[in-house]
C-alpha positions in Angstrom: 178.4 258.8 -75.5 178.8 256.1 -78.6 181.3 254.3 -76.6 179.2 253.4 -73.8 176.7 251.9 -76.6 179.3 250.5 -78.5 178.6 246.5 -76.3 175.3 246.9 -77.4 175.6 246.6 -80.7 175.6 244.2 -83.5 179.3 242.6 -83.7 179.2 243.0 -88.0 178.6 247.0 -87.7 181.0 248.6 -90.2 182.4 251.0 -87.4 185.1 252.6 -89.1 182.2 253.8 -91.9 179.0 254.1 -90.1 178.0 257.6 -88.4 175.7 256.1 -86.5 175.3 253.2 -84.5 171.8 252.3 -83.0 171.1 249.7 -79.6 171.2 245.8 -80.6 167.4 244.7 -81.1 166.5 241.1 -79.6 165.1 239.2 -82.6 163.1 236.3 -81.5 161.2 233.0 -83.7 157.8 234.3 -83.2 155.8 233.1 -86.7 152.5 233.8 -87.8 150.6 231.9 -90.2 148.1 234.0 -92.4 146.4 231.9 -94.8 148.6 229.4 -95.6 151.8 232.1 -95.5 153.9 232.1 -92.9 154.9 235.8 -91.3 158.1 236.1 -89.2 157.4 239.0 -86.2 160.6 238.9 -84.2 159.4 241.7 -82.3 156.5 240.9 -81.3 158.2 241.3 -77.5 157.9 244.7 -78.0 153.7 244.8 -78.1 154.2 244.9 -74.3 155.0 248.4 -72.8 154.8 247.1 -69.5 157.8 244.8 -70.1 160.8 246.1 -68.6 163.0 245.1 -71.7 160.9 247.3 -73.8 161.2 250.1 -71.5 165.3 249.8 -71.8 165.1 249.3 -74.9 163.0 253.3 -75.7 165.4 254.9 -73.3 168.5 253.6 -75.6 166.6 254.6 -78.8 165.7 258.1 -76.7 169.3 258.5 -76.2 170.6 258.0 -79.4 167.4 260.4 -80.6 168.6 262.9 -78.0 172.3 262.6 -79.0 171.2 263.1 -82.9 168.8 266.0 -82.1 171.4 267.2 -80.2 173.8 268.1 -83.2 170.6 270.2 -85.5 172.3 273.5 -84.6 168.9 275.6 -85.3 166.7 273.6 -82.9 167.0 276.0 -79.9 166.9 279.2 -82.5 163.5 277.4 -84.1 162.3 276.8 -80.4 162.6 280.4 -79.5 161.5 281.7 -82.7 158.6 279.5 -82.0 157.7 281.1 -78.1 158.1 284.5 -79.3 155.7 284.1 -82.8 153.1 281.5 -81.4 152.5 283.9 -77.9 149.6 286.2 -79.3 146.5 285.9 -78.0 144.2 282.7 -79.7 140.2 283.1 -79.6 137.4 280.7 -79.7 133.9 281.2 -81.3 131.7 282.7 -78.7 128.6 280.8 -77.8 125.5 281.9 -75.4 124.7 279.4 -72.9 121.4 280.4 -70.3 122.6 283.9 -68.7 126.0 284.1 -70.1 128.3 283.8 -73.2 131.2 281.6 -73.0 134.8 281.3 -75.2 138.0 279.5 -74.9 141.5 281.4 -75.1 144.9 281.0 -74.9 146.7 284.2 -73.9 149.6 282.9 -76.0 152.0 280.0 -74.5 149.5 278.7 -72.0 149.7 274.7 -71.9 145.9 274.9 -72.0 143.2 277.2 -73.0 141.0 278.6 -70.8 137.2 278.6 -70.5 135.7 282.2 -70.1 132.7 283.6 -68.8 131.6 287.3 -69.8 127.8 289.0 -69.7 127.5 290.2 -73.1 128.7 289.4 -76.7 130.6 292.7 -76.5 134.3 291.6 -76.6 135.3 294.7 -74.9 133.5 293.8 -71.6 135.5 292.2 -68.9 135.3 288.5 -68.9 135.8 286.1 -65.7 138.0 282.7 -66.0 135.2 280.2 -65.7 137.3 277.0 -66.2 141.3 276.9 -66.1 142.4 273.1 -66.4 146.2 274.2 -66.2 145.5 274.6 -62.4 144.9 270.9 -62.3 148.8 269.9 -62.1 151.7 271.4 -63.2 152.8 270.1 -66.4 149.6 270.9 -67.8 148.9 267.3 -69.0 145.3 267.6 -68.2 143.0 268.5 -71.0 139.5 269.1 -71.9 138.1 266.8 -74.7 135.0 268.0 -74.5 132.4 270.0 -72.6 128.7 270.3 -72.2 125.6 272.8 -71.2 122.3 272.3 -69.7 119.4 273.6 -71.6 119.6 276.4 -69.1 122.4 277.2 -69.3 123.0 276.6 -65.2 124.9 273.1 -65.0 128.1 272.5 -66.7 130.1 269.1 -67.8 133.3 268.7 -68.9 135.5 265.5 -70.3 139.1 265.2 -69.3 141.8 263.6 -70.3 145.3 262.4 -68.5 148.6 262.4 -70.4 146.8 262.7 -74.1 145.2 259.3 -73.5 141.4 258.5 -74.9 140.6 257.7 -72.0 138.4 260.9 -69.8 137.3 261.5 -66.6 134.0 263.5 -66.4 133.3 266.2 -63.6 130.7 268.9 -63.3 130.0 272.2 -62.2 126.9 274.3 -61.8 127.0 278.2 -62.9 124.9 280.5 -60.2 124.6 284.0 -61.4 125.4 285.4 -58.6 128.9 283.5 -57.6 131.4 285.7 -59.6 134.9 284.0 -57.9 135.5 281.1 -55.7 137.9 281.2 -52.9 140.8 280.9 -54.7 140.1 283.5 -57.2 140.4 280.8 -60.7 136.9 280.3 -61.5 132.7 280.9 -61.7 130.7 278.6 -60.0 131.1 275.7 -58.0 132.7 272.3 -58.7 130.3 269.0 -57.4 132.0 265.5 -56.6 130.5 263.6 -58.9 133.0 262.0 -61.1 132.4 259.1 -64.0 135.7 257.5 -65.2 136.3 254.3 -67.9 135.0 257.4 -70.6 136.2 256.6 -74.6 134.6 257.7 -77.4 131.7 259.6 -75.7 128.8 261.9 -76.5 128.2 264.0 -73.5 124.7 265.5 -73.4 122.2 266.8 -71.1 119.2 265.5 -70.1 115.8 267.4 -70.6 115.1 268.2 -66.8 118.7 268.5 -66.0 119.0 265.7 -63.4 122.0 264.5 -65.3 123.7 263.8 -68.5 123.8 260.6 -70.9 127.5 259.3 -71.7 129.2 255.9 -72.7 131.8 254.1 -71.1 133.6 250.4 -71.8 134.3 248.4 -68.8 137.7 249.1 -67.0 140.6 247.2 -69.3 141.4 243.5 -67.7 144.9 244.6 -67.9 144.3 247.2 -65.0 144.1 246.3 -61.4 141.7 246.8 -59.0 143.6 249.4 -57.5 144.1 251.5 -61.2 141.4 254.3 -61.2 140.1 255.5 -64.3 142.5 258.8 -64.5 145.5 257.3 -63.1 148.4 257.6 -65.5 148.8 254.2 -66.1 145.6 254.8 -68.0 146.5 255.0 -71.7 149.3 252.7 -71.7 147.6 249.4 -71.8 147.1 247.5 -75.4 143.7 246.2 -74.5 141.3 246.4 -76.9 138.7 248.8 -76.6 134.9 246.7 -76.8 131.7 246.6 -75.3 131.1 250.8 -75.3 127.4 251.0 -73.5 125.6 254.0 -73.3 124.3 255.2 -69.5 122.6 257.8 -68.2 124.2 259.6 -64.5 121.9 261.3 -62.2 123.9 264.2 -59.9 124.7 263.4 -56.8 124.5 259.2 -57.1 127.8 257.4 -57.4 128.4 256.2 -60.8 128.0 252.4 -60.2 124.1 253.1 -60.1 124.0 254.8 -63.4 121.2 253.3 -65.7 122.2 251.6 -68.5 119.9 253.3 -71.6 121.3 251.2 -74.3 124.0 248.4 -75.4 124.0 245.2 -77.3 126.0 242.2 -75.3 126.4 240.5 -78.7 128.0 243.6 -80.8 131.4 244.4 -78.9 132.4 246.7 -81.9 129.4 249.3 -81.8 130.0 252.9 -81.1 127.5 254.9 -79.3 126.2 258.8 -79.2 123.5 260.1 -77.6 122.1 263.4 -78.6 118.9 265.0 -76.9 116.7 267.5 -79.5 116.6 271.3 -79.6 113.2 271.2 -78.9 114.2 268.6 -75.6 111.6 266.0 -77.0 113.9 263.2 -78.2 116.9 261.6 -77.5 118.3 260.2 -80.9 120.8 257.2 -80.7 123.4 256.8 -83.4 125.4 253.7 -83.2 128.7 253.1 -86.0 130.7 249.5 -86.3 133.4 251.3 -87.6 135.2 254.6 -88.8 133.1 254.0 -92.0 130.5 257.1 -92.7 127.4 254.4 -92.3 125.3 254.1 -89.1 121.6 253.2 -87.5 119.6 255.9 -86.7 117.4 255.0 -83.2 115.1 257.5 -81.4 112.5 257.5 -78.7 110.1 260.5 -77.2 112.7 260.7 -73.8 109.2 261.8 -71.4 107.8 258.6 -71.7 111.3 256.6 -70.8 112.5 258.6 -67.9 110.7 257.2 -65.1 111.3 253.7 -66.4 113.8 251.9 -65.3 116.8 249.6 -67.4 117.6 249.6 -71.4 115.3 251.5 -73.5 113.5 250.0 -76.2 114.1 252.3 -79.3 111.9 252.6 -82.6 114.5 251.8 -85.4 114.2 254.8 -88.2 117.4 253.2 -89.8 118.4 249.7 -88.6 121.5 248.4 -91.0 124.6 250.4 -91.9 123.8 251.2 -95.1 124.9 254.9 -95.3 125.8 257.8 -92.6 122.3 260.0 -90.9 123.4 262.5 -88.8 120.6 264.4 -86.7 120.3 268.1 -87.5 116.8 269.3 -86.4 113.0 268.7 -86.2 109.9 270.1 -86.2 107.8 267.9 -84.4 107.7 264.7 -85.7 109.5 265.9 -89.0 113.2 264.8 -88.7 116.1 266.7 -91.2 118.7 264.5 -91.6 122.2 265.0 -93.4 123.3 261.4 -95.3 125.3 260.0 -97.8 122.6 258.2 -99.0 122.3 257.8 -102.8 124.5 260.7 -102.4 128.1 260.5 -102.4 128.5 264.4 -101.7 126.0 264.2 -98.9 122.9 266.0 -98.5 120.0 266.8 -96.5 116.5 265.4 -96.4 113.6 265.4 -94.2 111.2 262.4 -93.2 107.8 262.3 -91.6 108.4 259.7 -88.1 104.7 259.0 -88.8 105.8 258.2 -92.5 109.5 256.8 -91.6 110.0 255.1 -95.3 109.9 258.5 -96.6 112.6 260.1 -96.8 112.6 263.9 -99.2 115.6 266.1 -99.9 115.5 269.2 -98.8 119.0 270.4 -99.9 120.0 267.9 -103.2 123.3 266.8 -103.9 125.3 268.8 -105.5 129.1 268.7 -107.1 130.7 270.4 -104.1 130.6 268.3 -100.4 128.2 269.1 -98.1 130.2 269.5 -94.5 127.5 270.3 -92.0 124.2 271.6 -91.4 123.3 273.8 -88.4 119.8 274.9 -87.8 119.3 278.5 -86.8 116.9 281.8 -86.2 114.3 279.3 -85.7 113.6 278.4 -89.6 116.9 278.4 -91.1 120.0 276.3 -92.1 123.5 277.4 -92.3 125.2 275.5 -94.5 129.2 274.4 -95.2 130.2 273.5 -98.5 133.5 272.5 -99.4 134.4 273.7 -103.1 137.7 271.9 -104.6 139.4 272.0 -100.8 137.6 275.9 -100.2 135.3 276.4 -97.8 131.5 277.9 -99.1 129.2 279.5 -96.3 125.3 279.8 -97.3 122.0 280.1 -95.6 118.9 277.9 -96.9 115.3 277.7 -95.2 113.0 274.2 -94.7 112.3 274.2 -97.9 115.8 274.2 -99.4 116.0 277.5 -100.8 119.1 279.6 -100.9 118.2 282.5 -98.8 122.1 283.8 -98.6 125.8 283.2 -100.0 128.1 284.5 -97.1 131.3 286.1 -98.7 134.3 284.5 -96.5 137.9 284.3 -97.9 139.3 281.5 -99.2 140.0 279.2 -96.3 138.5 277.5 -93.2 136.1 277.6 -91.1 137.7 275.8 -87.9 134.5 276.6 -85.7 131.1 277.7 -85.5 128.1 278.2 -83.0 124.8 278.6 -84.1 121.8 277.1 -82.5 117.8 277.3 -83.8 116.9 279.4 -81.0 119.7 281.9 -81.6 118.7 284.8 -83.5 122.9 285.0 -84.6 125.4 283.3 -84.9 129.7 283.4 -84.7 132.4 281.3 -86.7 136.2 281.6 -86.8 138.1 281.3 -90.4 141.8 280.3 -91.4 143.9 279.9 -93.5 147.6 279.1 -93.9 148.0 283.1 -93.8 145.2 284.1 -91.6 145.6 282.8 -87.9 141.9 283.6 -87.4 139.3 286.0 -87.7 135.5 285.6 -85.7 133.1 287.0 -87.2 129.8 287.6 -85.6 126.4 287.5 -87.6 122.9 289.5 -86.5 120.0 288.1 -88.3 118.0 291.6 -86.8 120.4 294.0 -88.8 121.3 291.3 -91.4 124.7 292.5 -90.5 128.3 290.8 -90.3 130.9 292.2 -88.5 134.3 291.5 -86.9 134.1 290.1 -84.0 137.7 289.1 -83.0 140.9 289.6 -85.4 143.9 287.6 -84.3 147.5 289.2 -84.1 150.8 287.7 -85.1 154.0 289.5 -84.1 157.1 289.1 -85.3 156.8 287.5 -88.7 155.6 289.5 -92.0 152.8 287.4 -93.6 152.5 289.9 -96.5 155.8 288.3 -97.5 154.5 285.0 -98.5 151.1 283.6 -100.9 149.5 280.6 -100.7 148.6 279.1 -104.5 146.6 276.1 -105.4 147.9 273.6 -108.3 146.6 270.5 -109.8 148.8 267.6 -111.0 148.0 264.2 -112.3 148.5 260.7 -110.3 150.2 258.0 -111.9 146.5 256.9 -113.1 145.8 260.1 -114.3 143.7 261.2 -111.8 143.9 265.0 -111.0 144.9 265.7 -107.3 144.8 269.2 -106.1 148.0 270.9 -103.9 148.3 274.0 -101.6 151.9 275.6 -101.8 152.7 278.4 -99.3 156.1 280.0 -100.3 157.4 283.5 -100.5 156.5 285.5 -102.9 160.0 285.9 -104.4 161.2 282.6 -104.1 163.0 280.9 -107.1 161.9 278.3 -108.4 165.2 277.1 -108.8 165.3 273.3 -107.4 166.9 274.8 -104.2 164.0 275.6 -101.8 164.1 273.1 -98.7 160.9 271.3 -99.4 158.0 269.7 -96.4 155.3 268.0 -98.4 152.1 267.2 -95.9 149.6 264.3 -96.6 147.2 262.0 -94.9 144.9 260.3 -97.2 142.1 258.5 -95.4 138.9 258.2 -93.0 137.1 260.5 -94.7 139.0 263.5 -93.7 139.5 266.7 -95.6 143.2 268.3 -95.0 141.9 271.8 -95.4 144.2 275.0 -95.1 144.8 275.8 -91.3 147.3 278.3 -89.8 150.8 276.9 -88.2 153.3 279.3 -86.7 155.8 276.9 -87.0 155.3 275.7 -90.7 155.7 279.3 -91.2 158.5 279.7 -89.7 160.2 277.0 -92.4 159.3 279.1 -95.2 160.2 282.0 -93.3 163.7 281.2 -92.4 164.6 278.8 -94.3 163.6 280.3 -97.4 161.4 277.0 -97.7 158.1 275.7 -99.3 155.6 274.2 -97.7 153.2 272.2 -99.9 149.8 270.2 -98.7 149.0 267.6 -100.8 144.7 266.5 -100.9 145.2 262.9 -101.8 142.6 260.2 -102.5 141.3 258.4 -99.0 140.1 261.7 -97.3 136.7 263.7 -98.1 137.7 266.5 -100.2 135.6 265.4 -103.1 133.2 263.2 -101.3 132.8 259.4 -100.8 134.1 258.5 -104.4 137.4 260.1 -103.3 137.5 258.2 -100.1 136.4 255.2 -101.6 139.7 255.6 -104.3 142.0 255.5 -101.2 140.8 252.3 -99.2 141.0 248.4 -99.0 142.9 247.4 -102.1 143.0 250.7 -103.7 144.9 252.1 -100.9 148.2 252.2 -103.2 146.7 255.3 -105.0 147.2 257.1 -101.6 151.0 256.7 -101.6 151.0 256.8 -106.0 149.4 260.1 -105.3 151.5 261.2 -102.6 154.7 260.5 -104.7 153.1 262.0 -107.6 153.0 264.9 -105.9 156.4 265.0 -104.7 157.3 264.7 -108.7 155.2 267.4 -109.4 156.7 269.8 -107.3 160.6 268.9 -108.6 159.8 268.8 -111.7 158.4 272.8 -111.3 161.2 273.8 -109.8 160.0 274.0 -106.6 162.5 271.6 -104.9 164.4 268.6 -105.6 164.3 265.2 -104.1 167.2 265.5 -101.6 166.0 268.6 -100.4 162.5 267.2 -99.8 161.3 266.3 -96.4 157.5 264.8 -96.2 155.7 264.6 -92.8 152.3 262.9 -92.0 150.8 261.7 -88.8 148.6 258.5 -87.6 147.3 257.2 -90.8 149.7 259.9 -92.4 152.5 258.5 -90.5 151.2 255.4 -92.6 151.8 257.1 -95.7 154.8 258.6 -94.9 156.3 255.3 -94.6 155.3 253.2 -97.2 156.5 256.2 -99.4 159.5 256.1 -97.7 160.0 252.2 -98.0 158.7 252.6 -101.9 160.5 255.1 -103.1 163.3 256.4 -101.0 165.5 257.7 -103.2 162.8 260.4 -103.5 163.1 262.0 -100.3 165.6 264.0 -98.2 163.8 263.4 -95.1 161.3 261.4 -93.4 159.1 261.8 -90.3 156.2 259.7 -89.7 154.1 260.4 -86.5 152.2 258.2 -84.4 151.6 256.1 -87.4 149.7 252.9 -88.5 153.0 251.0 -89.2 152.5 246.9 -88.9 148.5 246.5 -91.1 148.6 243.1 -90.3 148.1 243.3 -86.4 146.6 247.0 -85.7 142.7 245.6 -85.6 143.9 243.4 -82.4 145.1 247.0 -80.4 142.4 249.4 -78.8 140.3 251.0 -81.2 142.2 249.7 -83.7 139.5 247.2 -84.9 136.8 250.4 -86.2 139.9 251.1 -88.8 139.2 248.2 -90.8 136.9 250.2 -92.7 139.2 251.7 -94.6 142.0 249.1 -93.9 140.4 245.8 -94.3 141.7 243.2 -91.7 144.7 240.5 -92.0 141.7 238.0 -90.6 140.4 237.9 -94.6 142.4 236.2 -96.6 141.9 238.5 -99.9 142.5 241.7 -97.3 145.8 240.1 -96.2 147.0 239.7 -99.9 146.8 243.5 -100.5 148.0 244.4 -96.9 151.0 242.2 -97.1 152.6 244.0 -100.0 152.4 248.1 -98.6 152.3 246.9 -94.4 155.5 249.2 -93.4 156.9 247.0 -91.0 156.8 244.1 -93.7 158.4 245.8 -96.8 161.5 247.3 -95.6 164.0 246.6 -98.2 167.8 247.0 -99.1 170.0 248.6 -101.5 169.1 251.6 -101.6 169.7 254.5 -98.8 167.2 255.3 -96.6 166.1 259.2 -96.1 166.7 260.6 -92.8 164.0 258.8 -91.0 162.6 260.1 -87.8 159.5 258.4 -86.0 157.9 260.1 -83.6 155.3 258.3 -80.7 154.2 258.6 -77.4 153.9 256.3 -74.0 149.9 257.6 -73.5 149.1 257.0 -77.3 146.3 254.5 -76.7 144.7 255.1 -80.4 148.0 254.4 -82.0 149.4 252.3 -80.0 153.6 253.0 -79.9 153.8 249.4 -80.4 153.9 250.4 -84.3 156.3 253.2 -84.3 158.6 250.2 -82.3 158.5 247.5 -84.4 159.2 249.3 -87.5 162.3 251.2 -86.3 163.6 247.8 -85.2 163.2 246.4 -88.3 164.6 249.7 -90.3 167.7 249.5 -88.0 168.1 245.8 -88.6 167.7 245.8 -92.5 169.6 249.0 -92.9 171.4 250.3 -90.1 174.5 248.0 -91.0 174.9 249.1 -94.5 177.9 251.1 -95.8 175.5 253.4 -97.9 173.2 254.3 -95.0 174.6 257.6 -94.1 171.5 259.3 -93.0 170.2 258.4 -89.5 167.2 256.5 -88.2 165.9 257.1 -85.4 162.6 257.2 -82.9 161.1 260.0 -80.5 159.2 258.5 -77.9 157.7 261.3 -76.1 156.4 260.7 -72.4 153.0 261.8 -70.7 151.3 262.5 -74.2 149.6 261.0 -76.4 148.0 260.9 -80.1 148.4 264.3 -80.4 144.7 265.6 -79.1 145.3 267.9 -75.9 149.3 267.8 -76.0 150.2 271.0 -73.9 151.5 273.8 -75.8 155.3 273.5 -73.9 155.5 270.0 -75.7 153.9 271.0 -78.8 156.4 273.6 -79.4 159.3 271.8 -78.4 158.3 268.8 -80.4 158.3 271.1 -83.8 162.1 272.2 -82.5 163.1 268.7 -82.6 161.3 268.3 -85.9 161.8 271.2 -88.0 165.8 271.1 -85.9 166.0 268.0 -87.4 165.3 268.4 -91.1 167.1 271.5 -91.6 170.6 269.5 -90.4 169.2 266.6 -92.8 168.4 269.3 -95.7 171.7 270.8 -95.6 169.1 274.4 -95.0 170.5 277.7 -94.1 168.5 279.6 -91.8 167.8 283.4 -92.8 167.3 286.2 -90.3 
């Protein structure tokens, strides 16, 4: 197999020394000039997927991939360890929709879950498939992003997506009571042909009287021909970037070119739509962002006096500048409760008079744990999500603010819940990194909670292992808290294979969640796993987030390192027996960690991650992640970028962990373009060296993207390659 590279490669490889030996990479002249400081990109060729030197180019870094993954001995025992633990049966929340109640499952390897129908909220009763998108091809690339009721409960919409691209195609269905199978036996109800496509980013909602549904589409890419419909699969593969979102309102049974535009602004091609319609069907509420920042206006109109008009509406403004984030939650009449950020870093929610709009109350105040979400039910009441040092808190509060119940949940999750005003109960599922999930069904009649669904795992003993929580300082002395999951027995010895998880950004909370094959490592390989809550996410609010962004993003990898530190210095591991892992923006971290400080690490795999931070703002949505980023355009951003960019501060002399980047062809949020370019770059600086023993190496996966959706045959067989992978690299022996 090497041999029939060897003409490939670079003429000064050390042959006689080197294990591995990786497919010449054309370096071209291209220069940049940021602000006076000229950038070298030599390969910025490889921006274009269409280019049928780029696509050699992936199948030789596939093969060499192939030919390293090849050689991990325990990748086919992890990958059938992995179909016999992950096939138990896997439960949605149950939610009541007009005549019916309604849950997705997964009888246990399905590529897809499957949308059910059933009578009653009894789980014993027989339920009917209502919606099975693995019957739409055979790979079982075809997923649902999301879905949608009428008020009645007798229409249906659903958002699909091709391949794991952003990109969805929206169909529809009504539900008649008394059609129990079509023809072929699948599903309830009957499928109509109206079909709206060029879908990103999209609310999906109902319209009072149930003519149709409000949505938002872009205009079809330049970079796609006439004859590219919007879920063709060369959908997702184009660079474009992603601008002018509108938001439109579809009547059934009109094509989709006569849909009414409700709102857009010609002038701001960054703005991000949703359109939500009221409980009470009076208003529909417009929310527009610039960016991933938690800041947004707030527009509303009275939707009975705009639906016989024709064109744009013209909205009042409640809030008209992006000063902090106003989600909707509820009204009562012309008395809006809103959740914000404002003047309130751990959010909270208020109320305000529409008559009195300047107004604004607290209902719930701030207080020193984070306020997740709000959802109004039993007609008066909010249920209420705190998050309490990475814990989740469940409680129950009226208008007026007052604590009417603390729910007793474990410590954990909750990874869904349905509750509506008019709902007199209400059902949420909780996690854990021990618990694959338990529903739980509340009656507000009998005040009583009971289980609703427990989940079943076979074949591994979860009693075996514990999940602890520590807290560790950051090189600036801030205190960062850390799950471990281990076995209970396990020595703390500096032997344990180590996978340290992070992320670090946009807000978002890494909170524990249940993973068959994570448990699996600890299980077999008698391993820890250990999930670090670094600064740039939400765990403590906007102050945390705000500690991991723009120029302050450096504390994201100091604490991530830190952390790694920590856990040597306890025993826990030791540095060549580490492995860290983080995806999109924690593929990011993984590898400015890895370029940083890579004598600290065993292993490396970065996933669909950020990689070149001084061109992502010019790829797809890649422009909304300067909130957090800062843009290469500004000549103070490009300073701080410049010095942590991954594909710009690969150096030499030291050896390299094993490196494995993982991407995908459909990936249009992170474009592979990133994932490319810096595996070029590591091969060029390193891949010649004497000392660089360990491998480096890309997975380009095809017909998937960011991750969203992926079907459960290349989920599973992508944690093979990956957990296959670092147990060769860790030197870890597998236990029965």
């Amino acid at each position: 197999f090497f041999f029939f590279f060897f003409s490939k490669f670079h003429p000064d490889r050390h042959e006689s020394t080197m294990p591995f030996q990786y497919p010449k990479t054309r370096r071209d002249d291209t220069v940049e000039n940021y602000h006076g400081n000229e950038v070298k990109d030599p390969y910025r060729w490889l921006e274009d997927p269409d280019s049928p030197e780029t696509q050699a180019w992936v199948k030789e870094q596939n093969a060499i991939t192939q030919s390293v993954l090849s050689e991990c001995k325990d990748r086919e025992k992890f990958l059938e360890r992995l179909k016999e633990v992950r096939n138990y049966v896997d439960m949605g929340v149950l939610s009541k929709q007009g005549d019916f109640y309604y849950y997705w499952k997964n009888s246990g390897l399905q590529n897809q879950s499957v949308l059910y129908q059933t009578d009653s909220n009894d789980s014993a009763k027989e339920s009917r498939v209502f919606y099975d998108p693995n019957v739409l091809n055979k790979d079982g690339t075809t997923s649902v992003t999301s879905a949608a009721y009428s008020e009645s409960g007798k229409k249906w919409a659903v958002s699909l997506s091709q391949a794991g691209s952003d990109w969805n195609t929206i169909r529809f269905k009504t539900i008649d009571s008394t059609i129990r199978s079509n023809c072929d036996g699948q599903s309830v109800g009957q499928d109509l042909e109206d079909k709206l496509e060029y879908v990103k980013f999209s609310s999906l909602e109902w319209c009072p009287d149930e003519s149709g549904v409000f949505y938002c589409r872009y205009p079809k890419p330049s970079s796609m021909g006439d004859e590219v419909s919007g879920d063709s699969l060369k959908m997702g593969k184009e660079v474009d970037e992603s601008k002018l979102q509108k938001v439109y309102y579809h009547k059934l049974g009109t094509p989709q070119s006569e849909d009414r535009l409700i709102y857009g602004v010609e002038t701001e091609k960054d703005w991000l739509y949703s359109a939500e319609i009221s409980e009470d069907q009076e208003y529909l509420i417009l929310c527009i962002n610039e960016s991933c920042a938690k800041s947004n206006r707030f527009y509303y109109v009275k939707w009975n006096e705009e639906k016989e008009k024709t064109g744009i509406i013209v909205p009042h403004r409640l809030i008209d500048s992006f000063d902090a984030q106003y989600s909707f939650i509820d009204n009562e009449k012309t008395t809006f409760f809103i959740m914000t950020n404002k003047d309130a870093t751990r959010n909270k929610l208020v109320k305000v008079d529409l008559n009195s709009p300047d107004q604004f109350v607290d209902v719930i105040p701030e207080t020193k744990d984070v306020l997740q979400w709000v959802k109004p039910v039993n007609g008066n009441l909010f249920l209420v999500s705190y998050l309490k040092d990475v814990k989740t808190v469940l409680q129950l509060y009226n208008q007026e603010g007052k604590l009417i119940k603390d729910f007793d949940v474990p410590i954990g999750e909750i990874s869904g819940c349905a509750a509506r005003k008019k709902w007199k109960e209400f059902y949420f599922k909780f996690i854990s990194f021990l618990s694959p999930g338990t529903i739980y069904h509340y009656d507000f009649a009998t005040e009583n909670m009971r289980v609703w669904y427990q989940t079943e795992v076979k074949g591994i003993d979860l009693n075996t292992m514990e999940t602890e929580q520590i807290f560790y300082n950051s090189d600036d002395g801030t205190r960062i808290p850390m799950f471990v999951v281990r076995k209970k027995d396990m020595k703390r010895d500096g032997n344990n294979p180590l996978l340290l998880y992070g992320y670090g950004g946009f807000n978002i909370s890494i909170t524990p969640s249940f993973s068959v094959s994570r448990l699996l490592w600890v299980h077999h390989y008698d391993a820890v796993l250990a999930v670090a809550n670094i600064r740039g996410g939400d765990e403590y609010g906007e102050d945390w987030h705000q500690g991991g962004i723009f120029e302050r993003k450096q504390n994201v990898f100091d604490d991530f390192t830190s952390a790694a530190r920590e856990l040597h210095k306890l025993g826990y591991s030791s540095p060549k027996k580490t492995a860290i892992q983080g995806g999109s923006n924690g593929g990011l971290l993984v590898a400015a960690c890895t370029n940083q400080n890579p004598e600290l690490f065993g292993v490396a795999v970065a996933q669909v991650g950020v990689l070149d931070m001084l061109r992502f703002h010019k790829f797809t949505i890649g422009y909304a992640w300067t909130s957090d980023y800062g843009c290469s355009d500004n000549a103070k951003d490009f300073d701080y970028l410049i010095k942590y960019s991954p594909l710009h501060t690969v150096k030499t002399g030291k050896e390299f962990p094993s490196l494995l980047l993982m991407t995908a062809d459909h990936d249009d949020r992170v474009v592979p373009l990133h994932s490319l370019k810096y595996i070029a770059e590591v091969q060029h600086k390193l891949g010649n060296e004497p000392y660089q023993n360990n491998p480096l190496i890309i997975r380009v996966e095809e017909n998937a993207g960011h991750g969203r959706g992926k079907p459960m045959s290349k989920v599973l067989e992508e944690a093979a390659d990956m957990y296959g992978f670092m147990a060769k690299q860790l030197n870890a022996t597998w236990n029965e």
